[in-house]
C-alpha positions as CSV (number, residue, x, y, z in Angstrom):
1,X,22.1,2.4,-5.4
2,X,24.8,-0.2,-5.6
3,X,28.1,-0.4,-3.0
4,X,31.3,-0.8,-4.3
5,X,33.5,-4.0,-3.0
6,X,36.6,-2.2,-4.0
7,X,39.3,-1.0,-1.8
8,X,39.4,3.3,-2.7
9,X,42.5,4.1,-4.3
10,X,45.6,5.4,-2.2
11,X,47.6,3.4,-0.2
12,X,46.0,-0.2,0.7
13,X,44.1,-0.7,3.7
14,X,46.4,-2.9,6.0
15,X,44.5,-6.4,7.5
16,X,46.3,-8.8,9.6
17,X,44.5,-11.4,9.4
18,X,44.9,-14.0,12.8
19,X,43.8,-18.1,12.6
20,X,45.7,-21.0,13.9
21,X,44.1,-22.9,10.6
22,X,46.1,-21.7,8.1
23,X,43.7,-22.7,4.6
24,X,41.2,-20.9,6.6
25,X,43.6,-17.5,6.8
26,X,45.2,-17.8,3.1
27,X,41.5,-17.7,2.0
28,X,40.6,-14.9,3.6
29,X,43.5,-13.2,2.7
30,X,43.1,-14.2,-0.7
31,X,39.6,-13.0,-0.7
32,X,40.5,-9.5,0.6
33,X,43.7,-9.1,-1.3
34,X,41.6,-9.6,-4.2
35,X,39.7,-6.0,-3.7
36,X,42.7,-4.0,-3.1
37,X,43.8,-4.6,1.0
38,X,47.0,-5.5,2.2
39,X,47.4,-8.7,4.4
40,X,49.2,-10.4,6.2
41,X,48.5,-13.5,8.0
42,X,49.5,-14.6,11.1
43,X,48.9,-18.7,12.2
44,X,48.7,-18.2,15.8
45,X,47.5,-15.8,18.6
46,X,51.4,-15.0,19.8
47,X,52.3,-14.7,16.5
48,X,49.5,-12.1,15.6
49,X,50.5,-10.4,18.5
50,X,54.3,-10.3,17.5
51,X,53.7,-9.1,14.5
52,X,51.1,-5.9,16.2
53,X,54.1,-5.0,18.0
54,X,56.6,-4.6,14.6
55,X,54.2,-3.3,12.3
56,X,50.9,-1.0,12.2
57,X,47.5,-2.4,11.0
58,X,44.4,-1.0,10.5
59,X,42.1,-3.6,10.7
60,X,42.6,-7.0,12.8
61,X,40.4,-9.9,11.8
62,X,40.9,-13.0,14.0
63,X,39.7,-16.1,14.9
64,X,38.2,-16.3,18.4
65,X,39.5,-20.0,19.7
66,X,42.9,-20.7,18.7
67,X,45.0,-23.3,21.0
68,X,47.9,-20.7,22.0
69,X,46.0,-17.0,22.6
70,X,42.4,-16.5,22.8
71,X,41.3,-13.6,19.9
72,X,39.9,-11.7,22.3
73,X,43.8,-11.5,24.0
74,X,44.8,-10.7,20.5
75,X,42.1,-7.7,19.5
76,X,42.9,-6.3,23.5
77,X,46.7,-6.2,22.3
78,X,45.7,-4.9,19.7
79,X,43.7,-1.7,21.2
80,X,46.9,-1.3,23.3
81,X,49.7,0.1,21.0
């Protein structure tokens, strides 16, 4: 039996994808994007959390240590609205 990498069709899953090194995020993005989800990246903790606040998400991926907001702060945010 064999999984499929491939986003299902319907609307694209939405990723925001948080990491204060931004070659890191743009691949990841780029990596996802390239099976079928939506994302966005953000190149700081506050501004992960700023954009949380305007728009919904359905999966957060983030980096832990960033020098502005901890991931942890983010992901808590995140569970919050």
């Amino acid at each position: 039996m064999s999984k499929s990498t491939v986003a299902k069709a319907g609307p694209p899953i939405k990723v925001l994808i948080v990491d204060d090194e931004e070659a890191h995020a743009d691949t990841v993005a780029d990596s996802l994007a390239s099976v079928g989800y939506d994302c966005t990246v953000a190149t700081s903790g506050n501004d992960g959390v700023a954009m949380l606040e305007r728009d919904a998400f359905e999966v957060v991926v983030t980096d832990l240590r960033m020098k502005d907001t901890h991931g942890l702060e983010v992901l808590q945010r995140a569970g919050e609205l």
